[in-house]
C-alpha positions in Angstrom: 4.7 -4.1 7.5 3.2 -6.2 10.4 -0.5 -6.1 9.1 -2.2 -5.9 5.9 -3.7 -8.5 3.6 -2.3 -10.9 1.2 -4.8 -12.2 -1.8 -3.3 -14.6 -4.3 -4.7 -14.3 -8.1 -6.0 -17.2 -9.6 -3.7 -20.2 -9.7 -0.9 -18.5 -6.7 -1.0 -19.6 -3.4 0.4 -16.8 -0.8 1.3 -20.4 1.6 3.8 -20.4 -1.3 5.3 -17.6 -3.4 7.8 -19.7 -5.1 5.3 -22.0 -6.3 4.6 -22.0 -9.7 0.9 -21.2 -10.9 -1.4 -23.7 -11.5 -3.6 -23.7 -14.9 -6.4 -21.5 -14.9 -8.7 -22.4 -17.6 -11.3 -19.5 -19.1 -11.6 -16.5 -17.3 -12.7 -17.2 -13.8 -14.2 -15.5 -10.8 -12.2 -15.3 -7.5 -14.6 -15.1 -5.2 -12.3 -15.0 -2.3 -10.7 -12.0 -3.9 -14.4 -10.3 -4.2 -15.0 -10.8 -1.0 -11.9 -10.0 0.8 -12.0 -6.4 -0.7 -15.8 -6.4 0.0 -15.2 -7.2 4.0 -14.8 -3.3 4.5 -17.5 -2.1 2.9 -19.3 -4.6 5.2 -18.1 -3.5 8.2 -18.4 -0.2 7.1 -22.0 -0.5 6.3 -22.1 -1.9 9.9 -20.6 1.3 11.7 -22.8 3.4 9.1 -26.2 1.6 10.1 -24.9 2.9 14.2 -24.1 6.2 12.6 -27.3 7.0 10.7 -29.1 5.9 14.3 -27.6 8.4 16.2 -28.0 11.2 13.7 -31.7 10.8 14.1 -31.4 11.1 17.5 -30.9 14.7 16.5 -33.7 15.4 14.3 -36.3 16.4 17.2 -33.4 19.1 18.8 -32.3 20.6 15.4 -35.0 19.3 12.4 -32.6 21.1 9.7 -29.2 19.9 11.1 -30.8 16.5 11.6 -32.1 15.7 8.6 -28.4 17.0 6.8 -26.9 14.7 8.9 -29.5 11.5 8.0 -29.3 12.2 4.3 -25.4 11.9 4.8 -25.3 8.7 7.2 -28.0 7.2 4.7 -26.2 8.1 1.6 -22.8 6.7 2.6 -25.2 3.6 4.4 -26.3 2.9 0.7 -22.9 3.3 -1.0 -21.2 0.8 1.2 -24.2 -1.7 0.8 -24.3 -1.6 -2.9 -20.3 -2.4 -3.2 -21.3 -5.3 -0.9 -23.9 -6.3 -3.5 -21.7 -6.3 -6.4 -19.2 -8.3 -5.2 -21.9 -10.6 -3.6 -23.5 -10.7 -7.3 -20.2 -11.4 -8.4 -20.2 -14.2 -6.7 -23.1 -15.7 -7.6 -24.9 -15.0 -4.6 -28.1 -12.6 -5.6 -30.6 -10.8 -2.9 -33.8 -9.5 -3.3 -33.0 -6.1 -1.9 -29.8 -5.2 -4.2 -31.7 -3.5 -6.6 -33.2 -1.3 -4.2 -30.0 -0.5 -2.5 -28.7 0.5 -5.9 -31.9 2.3 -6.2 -31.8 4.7 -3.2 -27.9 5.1 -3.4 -28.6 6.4 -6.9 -31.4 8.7 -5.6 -29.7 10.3 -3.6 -26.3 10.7 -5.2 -27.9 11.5 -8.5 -31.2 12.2 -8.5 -31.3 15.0 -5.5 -28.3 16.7 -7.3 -30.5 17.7 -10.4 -29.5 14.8 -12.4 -26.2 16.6 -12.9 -24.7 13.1 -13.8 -27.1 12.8 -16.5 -28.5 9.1 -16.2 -30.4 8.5 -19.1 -33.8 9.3 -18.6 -35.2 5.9 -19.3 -33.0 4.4 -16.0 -34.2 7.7 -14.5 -38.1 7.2 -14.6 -37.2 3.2 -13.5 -36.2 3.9 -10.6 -39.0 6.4 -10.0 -41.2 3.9 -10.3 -39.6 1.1 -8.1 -39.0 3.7 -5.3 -42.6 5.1 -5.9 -41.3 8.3 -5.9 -44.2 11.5 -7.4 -42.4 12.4 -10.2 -43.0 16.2 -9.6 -40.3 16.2 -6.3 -36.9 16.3 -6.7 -36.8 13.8 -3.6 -38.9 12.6 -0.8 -36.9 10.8 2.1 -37.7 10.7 5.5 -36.0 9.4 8.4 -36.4 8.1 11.8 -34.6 5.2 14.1 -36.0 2.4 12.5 -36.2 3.4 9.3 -35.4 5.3 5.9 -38.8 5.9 3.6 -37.6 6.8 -0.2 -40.6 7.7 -1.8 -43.5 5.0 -1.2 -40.3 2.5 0.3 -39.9 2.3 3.4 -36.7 0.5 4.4 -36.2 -1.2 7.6 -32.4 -0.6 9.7 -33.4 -4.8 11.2 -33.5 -5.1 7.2 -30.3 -3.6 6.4 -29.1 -5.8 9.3 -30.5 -8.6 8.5 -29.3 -8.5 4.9 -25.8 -7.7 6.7 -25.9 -11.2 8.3 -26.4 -12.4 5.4 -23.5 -11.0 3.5 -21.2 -11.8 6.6 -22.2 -15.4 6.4 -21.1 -15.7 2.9 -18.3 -13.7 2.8 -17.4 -15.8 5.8 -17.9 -18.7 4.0 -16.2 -17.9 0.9 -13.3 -16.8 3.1 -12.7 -19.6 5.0 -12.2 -21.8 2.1 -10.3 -20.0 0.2 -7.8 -20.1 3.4 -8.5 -23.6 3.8 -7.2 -24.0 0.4 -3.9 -21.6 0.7 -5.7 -18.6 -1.4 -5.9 -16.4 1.6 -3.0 -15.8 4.5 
């Protein structure tokens, strides 16, 4: 193949295939492996912020159609950012806003659908009360251009971009050293 990826575990160096390991003590975190299979959830999350803008453009020509197509683009939005969190939290780098992006992605794949997953209750009413959601709706999201409310949260797109920088700048980061140092070709 002339593209793809090459990610060395701990201790290999892909400059080098014939080279033996090097010791590995305890059970470490490669970050540059994290990150590498985090960079498309990233970029993803990018194209998903662009596509969940242009579905509201919709909503004032076709309210019903429009807001189906929202609550898609902002449910797969929320996906891609939380697997960008988790790696980024595997790596030791923590944000204020992943808990709410696990939050609203569990809203609305969970909650909306009845609970059918059947979280127990106790993470349930948690996240109720972080999203400020009335517990007697099912759901209460609303969407424009600029924004995503869940419940009493309103949720900025410059935000979700913002926060975007700043996982680009670490995966970046983490990326470029692990090249420097023959992890990454």
């Amino acid at each position: 193949m002339n593209y793809g990826i090459k990610v060395s575990k701990q201790g290999f160096n892909v400059l080098d295939i014939n080279q033996n390991p090097k010791e590995v003590s305890g059970k470490p975190i490669l970050p540059h492996l994290l990150q590498a299979l985090a960079v498309p959830y990233l970029l993803g999350a990018k194209k998903q912020v662009r596509r969940y803008q242009i579905a509201t453009l919709k909503l004032n020509k076709s309210s019903v159609d429009g807001v189906y197509e929202c609550l898609h683009e902002a449910s797969t939005l929320f996906e891609d950012l939380c697997t960008v969190s988790k790696y980024a939290e595997k790596c030791g780098q923590k944000n204020d806003l992943h808990q709410l992006w696990l939050d609203v992605r569990n809203h609305i794949r969970h909650d909306i659908r009845e609970e059918f997953d059947k979280d127990s209750n106790e993470y349930k009413n948690k996240r109720v009360q972080r999203l400020k959601l009335d517990p007697r709706l099912q759901t209460n999201i609303g969407f424009n251009i600029n924004a995503i409310k869940v419940g009493g949260i309103r949720i900025e797109i410059r935000q979700i971009n913002e926060y975007l920088s700043w996982a680009e700048n670490i995966m970046t980061n983490i990326l470029n050293e692990a090249k420097r140092k023959g992890y990454i070709k």
